[in-house]
N, C-alpha and C positions, 0 to 999 in steps of 0.2 A: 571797808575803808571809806572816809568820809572825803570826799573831792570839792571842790567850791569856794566859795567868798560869798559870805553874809554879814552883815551890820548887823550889829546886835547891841543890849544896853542890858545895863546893873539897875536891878529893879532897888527901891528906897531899903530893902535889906540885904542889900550885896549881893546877891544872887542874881546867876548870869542865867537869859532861860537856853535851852540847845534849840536850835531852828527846828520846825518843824520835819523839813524832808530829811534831817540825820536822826529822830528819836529814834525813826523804827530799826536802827542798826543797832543801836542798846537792847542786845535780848536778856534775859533772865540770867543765862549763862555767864556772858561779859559786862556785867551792867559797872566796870568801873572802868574811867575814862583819865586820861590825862590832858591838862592844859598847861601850852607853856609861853614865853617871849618868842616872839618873832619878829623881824623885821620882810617889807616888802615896799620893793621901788622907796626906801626911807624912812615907813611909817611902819609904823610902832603898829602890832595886830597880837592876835594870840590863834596859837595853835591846836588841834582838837585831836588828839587820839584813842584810839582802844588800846586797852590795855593792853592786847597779842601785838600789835606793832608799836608800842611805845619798847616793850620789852625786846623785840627783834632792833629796834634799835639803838637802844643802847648796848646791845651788842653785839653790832658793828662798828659800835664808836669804840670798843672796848679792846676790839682788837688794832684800833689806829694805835700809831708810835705816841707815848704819852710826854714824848720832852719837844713835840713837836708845837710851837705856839698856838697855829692856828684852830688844833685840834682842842689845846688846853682852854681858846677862849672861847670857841663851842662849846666844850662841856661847859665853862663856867654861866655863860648866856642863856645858853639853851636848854641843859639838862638838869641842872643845877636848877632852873627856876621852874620844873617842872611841879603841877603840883595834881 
């Protein structure tokens, strides 16, 4: 699981690099990752997961009520921009 806050930057070909102290949780096994929109205290960040908890989370979100708003504008913010 990757815990933290790091600045990070898009290098002149879009590519984002992963900080150093989270590569070594990318093993052979899991090497695909999700980023998505986040907000924190206002500002606009992105978020960094493994694939084994990107996928345990969406379904948790999966079992929320789906005519409920606030669940609908997470998905659309959050997981929807997942890429």
């Amino acid at each position: 699981m990757f815990r933290g806050r790091f600045e990070c930057s898009v290098d002149e070909k879009g590519r984002l690099q992963i900080p150093v102290g989270y590569r070594h949780q990318v093993t052979d096994e899991e090497d695909q990752f999700f980023i998505t929109n986040s907000l924190y205290r206002h500002k606009k960040c992105l978020d960094l997961f493994l694939s084994s908890s990107w996928y345990s989370l969406e379904k948790r979100v999966a079992r929320l009520p789906n005519f409920n708003r606030a669940v609908q504008d997470f998905q659309r913010f959050y997981l929807a921009s997942a890429q």
